[in-house]
C-alpha positions as CSV (number, residue, x, y, z in Angstrom):
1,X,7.0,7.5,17.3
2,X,4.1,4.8,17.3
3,X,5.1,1.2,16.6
4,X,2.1,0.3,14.8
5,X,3.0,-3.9,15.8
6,X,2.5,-2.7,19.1
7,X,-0.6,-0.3,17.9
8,X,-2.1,-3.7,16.1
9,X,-1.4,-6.2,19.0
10,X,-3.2,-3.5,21.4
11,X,-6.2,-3.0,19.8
12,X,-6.4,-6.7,19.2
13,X,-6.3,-7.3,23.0
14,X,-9.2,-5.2,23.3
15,X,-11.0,-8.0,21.2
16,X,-14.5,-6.9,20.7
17,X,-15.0,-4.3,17.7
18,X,-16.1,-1.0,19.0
19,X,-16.8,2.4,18.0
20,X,-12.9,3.4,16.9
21,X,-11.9,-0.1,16.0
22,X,-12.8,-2.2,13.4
23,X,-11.2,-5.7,11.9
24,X,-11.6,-7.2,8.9
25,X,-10.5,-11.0,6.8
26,X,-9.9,-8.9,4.4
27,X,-11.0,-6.0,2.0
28,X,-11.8,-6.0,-2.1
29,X,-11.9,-2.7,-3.2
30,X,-11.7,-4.3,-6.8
31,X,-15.9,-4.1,-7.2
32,X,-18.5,-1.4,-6.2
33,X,-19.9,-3.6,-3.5
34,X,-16.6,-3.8,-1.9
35,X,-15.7,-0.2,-2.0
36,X,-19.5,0.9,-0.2
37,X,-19.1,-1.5,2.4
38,X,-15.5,-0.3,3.4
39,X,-16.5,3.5,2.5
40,X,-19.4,2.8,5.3
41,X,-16.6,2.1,7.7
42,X,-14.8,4.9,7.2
43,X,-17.4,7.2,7.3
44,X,-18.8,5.3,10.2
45,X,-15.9,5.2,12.4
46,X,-15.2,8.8,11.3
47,X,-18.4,10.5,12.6
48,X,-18.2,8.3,15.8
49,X,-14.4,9.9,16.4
50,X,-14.3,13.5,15.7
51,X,-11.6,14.3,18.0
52,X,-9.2,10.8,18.1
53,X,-7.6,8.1,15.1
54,X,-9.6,5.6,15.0
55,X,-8.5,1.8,12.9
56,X,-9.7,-0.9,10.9
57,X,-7.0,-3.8,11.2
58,X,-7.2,-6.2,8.3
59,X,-5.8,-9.5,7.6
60,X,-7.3,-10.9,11.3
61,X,-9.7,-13.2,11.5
62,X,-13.0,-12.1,13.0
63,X,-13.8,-15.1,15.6
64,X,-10.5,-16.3,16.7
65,X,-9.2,-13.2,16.7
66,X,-5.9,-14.7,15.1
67,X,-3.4,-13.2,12.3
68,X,-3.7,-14.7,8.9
69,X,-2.3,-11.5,7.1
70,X,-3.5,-10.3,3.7
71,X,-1.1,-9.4,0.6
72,X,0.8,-6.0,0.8
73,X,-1.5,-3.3,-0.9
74,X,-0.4,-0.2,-2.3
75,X,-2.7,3.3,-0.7
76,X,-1.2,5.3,-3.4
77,X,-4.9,5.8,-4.5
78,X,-6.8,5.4,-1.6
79,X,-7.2,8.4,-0.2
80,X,-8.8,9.9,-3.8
81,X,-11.6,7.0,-3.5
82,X,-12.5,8.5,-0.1
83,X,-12.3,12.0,-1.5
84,X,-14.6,11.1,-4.7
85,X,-17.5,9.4,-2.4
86,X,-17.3,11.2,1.0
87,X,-18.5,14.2,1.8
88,X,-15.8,16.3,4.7
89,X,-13.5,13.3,4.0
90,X,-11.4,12.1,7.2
91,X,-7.9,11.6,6.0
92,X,-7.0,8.2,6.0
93,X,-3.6,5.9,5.5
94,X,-3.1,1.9,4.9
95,X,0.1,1.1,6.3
96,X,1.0,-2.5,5.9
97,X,2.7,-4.1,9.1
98,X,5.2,-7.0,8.7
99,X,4.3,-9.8,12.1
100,X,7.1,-12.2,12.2
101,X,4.4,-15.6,11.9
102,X,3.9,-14.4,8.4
103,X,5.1,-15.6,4.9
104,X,7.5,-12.9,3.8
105,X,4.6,-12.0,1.1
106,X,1.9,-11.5,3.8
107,X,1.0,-8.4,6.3
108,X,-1.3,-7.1,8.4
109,X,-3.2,-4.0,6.8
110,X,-3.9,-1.0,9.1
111,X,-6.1,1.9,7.9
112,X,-5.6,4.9,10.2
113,X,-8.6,7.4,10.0
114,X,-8.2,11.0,11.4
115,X,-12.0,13.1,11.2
116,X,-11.8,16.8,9.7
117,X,-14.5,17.1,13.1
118,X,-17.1,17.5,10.3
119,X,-19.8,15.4,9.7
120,X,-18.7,12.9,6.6
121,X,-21.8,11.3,4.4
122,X,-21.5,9.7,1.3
123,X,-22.0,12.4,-1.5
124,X,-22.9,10.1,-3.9
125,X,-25.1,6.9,-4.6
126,X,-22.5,3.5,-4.6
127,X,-24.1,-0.3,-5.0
128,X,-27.1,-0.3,-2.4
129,X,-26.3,3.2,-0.3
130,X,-27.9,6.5,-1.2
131,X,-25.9,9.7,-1.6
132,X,-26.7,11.5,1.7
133,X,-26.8,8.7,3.9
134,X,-24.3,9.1,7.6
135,X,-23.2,6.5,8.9
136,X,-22.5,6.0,12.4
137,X,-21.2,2.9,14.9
138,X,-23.4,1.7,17.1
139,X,-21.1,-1.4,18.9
140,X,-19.4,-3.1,16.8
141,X,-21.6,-1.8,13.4
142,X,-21.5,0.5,11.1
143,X,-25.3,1.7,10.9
144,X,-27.1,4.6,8.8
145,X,-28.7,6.8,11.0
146,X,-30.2,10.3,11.5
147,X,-27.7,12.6,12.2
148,X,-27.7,14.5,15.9
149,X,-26.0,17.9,16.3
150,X,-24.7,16.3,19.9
151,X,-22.0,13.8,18.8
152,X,-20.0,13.3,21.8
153,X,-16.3,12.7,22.6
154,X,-16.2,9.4,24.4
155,X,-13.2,7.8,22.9
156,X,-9.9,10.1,23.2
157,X,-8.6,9.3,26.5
158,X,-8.6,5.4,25.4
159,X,-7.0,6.0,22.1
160,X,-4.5,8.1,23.5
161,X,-3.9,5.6,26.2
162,X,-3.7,3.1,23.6
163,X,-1.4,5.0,21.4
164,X,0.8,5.8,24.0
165,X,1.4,2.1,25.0
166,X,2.5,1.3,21.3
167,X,5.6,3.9,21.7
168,X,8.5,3.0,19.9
169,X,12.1,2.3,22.2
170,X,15.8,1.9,20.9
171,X,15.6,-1.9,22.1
172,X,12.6,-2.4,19.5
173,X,14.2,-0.9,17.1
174,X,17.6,-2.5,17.2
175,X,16.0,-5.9,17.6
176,X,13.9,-5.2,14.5
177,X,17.1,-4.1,12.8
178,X,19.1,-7.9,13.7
179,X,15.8,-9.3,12.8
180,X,15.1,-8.1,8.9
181,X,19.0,-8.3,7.9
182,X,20.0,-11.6,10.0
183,X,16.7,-13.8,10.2
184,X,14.5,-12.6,7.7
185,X,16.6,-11.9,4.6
186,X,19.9,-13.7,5.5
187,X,19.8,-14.9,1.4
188,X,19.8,-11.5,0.2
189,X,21.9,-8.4,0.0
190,X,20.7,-5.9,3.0
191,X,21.3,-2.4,4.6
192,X,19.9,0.1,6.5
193,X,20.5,3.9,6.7
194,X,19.3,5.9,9.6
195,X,17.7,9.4,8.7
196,X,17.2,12.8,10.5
197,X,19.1,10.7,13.8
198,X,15.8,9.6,14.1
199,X,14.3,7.3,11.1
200,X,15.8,3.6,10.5
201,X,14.8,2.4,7.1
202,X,16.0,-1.1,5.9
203,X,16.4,-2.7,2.5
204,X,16.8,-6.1,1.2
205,X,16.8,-7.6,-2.3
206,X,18.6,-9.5,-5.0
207,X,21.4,-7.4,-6.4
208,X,22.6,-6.8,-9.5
209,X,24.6,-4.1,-11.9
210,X,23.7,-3.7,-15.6
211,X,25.8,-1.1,-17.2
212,X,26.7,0.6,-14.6
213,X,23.5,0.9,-12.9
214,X,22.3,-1.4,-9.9
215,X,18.8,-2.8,-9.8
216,X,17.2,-5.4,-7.0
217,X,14.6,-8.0,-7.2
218,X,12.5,-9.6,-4.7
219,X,12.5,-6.1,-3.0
220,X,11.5,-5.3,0.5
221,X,12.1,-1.6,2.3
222,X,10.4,-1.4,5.7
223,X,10.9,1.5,7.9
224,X,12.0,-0.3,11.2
225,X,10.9,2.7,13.2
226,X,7.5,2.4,13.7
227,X,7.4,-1.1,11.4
228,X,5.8,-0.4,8.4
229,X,6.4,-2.4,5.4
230,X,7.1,0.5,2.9
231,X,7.6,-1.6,-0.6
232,X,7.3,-5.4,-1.4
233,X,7.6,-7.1,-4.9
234,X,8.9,-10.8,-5.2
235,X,8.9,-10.6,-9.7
236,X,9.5,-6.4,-10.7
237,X,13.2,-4.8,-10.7
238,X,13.7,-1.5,-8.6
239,X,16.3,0.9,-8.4
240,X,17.1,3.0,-5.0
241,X,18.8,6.5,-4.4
242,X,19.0,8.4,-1.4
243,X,20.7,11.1,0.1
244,X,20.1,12.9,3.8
245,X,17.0,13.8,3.8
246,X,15.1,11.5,0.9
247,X,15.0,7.9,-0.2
248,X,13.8,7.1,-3.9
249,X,12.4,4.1,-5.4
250,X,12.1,3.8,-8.9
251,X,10.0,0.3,-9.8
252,X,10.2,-1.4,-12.9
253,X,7.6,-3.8,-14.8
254,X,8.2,-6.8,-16.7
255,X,5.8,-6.9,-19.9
256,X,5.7,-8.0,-23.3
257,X,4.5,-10.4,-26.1
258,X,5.7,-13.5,-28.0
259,X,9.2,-13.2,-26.1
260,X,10.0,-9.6,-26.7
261,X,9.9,-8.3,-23.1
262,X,11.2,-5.4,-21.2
263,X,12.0,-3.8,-18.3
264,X,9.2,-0.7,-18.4
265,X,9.5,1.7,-15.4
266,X,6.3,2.1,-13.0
267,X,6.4,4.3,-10.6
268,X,8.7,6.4,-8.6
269,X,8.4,6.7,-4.9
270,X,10.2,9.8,-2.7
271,X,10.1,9.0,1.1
272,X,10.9,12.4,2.6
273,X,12.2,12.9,6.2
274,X,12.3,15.8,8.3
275,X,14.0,17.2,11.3
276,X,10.5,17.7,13.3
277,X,9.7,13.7,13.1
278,X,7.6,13.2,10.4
279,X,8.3,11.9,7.1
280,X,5.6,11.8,3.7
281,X,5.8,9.6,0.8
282,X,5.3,10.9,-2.6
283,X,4.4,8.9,-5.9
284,X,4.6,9.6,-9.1
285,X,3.3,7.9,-12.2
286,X,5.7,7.7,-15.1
287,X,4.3,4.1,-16.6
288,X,4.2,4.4,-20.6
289,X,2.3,0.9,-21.5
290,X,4.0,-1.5,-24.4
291,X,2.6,-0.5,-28.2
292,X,2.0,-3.4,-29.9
293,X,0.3,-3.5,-33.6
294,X,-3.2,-4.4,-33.7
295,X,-2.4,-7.6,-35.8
296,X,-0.2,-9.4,-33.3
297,X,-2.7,-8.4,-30.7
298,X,-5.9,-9.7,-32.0
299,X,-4.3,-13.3,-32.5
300,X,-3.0,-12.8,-28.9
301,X,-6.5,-11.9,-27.2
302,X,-8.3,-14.4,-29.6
303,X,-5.2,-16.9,-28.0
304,X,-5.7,-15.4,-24.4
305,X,-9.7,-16.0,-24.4
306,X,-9.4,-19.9,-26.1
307,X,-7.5,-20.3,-22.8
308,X,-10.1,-18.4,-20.3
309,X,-12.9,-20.3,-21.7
310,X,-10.9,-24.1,-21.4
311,X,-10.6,-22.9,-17.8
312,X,-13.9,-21.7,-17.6
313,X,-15.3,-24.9,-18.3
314,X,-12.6,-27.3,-17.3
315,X,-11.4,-28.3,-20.8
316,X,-7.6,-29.7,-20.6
317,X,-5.3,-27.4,-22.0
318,X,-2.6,-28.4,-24.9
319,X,1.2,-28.1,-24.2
320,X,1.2,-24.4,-25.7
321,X,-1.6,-23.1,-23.8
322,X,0.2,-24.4,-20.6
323,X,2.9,-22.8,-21.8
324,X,1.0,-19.5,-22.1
325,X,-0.9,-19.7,-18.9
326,X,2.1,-18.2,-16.6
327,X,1.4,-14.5,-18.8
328,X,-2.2,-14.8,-19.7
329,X,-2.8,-11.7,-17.0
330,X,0.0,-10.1,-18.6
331,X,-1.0,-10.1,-22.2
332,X,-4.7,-9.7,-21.2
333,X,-3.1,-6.3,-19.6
334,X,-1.3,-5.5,-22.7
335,X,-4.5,-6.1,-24.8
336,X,-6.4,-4.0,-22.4
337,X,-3.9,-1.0,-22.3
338,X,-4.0,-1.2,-26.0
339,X,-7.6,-0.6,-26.5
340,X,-9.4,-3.9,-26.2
341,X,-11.2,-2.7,-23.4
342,X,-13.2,-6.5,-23.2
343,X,-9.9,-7.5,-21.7
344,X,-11.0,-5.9,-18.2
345,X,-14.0,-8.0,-17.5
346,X,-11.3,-11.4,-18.8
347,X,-8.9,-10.4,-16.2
348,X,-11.3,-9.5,-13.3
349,X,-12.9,-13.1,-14.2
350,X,-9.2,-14.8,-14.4
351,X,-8.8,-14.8,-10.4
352,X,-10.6,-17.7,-9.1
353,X,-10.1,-19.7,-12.4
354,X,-6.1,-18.8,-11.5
355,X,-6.1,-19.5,-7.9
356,X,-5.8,-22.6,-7.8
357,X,-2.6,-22.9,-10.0
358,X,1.3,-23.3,-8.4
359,X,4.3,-22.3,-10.0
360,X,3.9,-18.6,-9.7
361,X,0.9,-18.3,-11.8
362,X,-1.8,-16.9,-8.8
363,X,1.5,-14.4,-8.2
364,X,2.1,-13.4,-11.7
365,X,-1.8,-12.2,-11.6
366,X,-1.7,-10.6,-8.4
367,X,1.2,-8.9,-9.5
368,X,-0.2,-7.9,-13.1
369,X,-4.0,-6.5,-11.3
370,X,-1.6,-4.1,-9.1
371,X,-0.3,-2.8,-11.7
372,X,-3.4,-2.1,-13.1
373,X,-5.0,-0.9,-10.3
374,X,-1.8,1.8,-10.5
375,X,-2.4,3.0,-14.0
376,X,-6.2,2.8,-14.1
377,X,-8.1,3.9,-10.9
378,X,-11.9,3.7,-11.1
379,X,-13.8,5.9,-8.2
């Protein structure tokens, strides 16, 4: 079992990018010009691997070759955009990897990209890259390039060296164990539960019971194992089962309008485990949005884009606007899940107008543009 730290900290010692290993600042998949530049990677890095993994490693910056981290994504969706604009797809994963100089909101992204040995091209035009066009690395860059019948095999043996270095022992995993109840999470209630004899997943968050029924906030589940941070959410509630062979997480959202909120569930998540080693993750969307009648929500988006435009131009807000700021995303996200389809474009706008605001306003918009990047995916 690979523990992808270890994976991460050895392809960083290699330091140059090359033709199975990429690293990136960062990624925004949110815009078409940020999904064809990290569709070119992928496609690039798989024609130039058809027999090994090859890895893009985000959240490191590209000079000093140091660990910033990123925000925790969710791949629930991931793999369809590489299926919808690559032709003989590589499968791919993003596994988000918890280093211990990080905030506790902050990881290291890892995209793991295994070639079907085929050659991949994109299949159809995105932002400034022709349907048809291969991809290939040549050094450290992804380049187009006329496709040669010859690719050769030149990167196995140092993957697989590589790979084998980052191997997971018992001392790692006990350490990581002390280190996410005791040091990480001393404030809040933790467990772990080992599955299969073989798979140590641990769990911390803030507990509470509601009729019967226990929920946690400022949830994180990380599968200790091989290091992978599995869920994070500092604001939404989740609920967890699990039994010998499955662990279930069932998230909750936090929406509403003019004081009427609710708990609304998400998304459930099965993490299977099996006796050969391997474990998959499931999701399921069960998300019905809020219903709110088209009066209330006219006076809110007229309400909602008074604000955006104040902050647009760097008009003062009054005490009520301030007031509404912390759930403009939120409401904008209502509006838009209730037909006002304008309410994209406000929120996609929002981000750098919202950045530069404390007291949980960035996070509440983070946390309100994953959930829509859950129940609306555009390829």
């Amino acid at each position: 079992m690979i523990n992808k730290r270890l994976l991460i900290k050895n392809l960083l010692a290699h330091n140059d990018e090359n033709s199975f290993y990429d690293k990136k600042r960062k990624i925004d998949i949110s815009n078409k010009e940020g999904k064809a530049k990290f569709l070119k990677h992928i496609c690039a890095l798989s024609n130039s691997n058809p027999k090994n993994n090859s890895f893009i490693v985000i959240g490191v910056d590209d000079r000093e070759n140091a660990i910033i981290g990123v925000p925790f994504f969710d791949d629930s969706k991931l793999q369809n955009l590489i299926n919808a604009y690559l032709e003989n797809p590589p499968v791919i994963s993003y596994e988000n990897i918890p280093f211990p100089n990080l905030p506790a909101d902050k990881v290291i992204g890892l995209v793991t990209i295994r070639s079907q040995n085929k050659l991949t091209a994109l299949k159809r035009n995105i932002w400034k890259y022709w349907g048809g066009t291969v991809f290939f690395r040549d050094g450290s860059m992804s380049m187009p390039k006329t496709f040669k019948s010859n690719i050769e095999d030149v990167n196995s043996e140092i993957v697989s060296a590589i790979e084998s270095h980052a191997q997971n022992n018992i001392e790692l995993t006990l350490d990581g164990v002390m280190d996410f109840v005791n040091n990480r999470h001393g404030d809040l209630d933790s467990t772990y539960k080992v599955f299969k004899e073989q798979f140590v997943l641990c769990w911390a968050g803030k507990k509470k019971v509601v009729n019967g029924e226990t929920y946690y906030s400022r949830v994180d589940i990380e599968l200790i194992n091989e290091q992978v941070k599995l869920f994070y959410s500092a604001l939404d509630e989740v609920s967890i089962t699990f039994d010998n062979d499955s662990f279930t997480i069932l998230e909750y959202v936090h929406l509403g309008v003019q004081k009427r909120f609710k708990y609304y569930p998400l998304e459930e998540v099965v993490i299977r485990f099996r006796e050969s080693g391997t474990y998959t993750i499931n999701t399921r969307l069960i998300f019905e949005p809020p219903q709110v009648d088209r009066k209330t929500l006219y006076h809110i988006f007229n309400n909602n884009n008074v604000i955006f435009y104040k902050l647009k131009r760097g008009i003062e807000l009054n005490q009520g606007e301030w007031k509404d700021l912390y759930n403009l995303s939120n409401t904008y996200l209502i509006c838009y899940l209730n037909g006002f389809e304008t309410a994209m474009q406000k929120m996609e706008e929002l981000k750098p107008l919202l950045k530069k605001f404390s007291g949980g306003i960035y996070g509440r918009y983070r946390e309100t543009m994953r959930i829509l990047r859950k129940v609306r995916y555009e390829e």
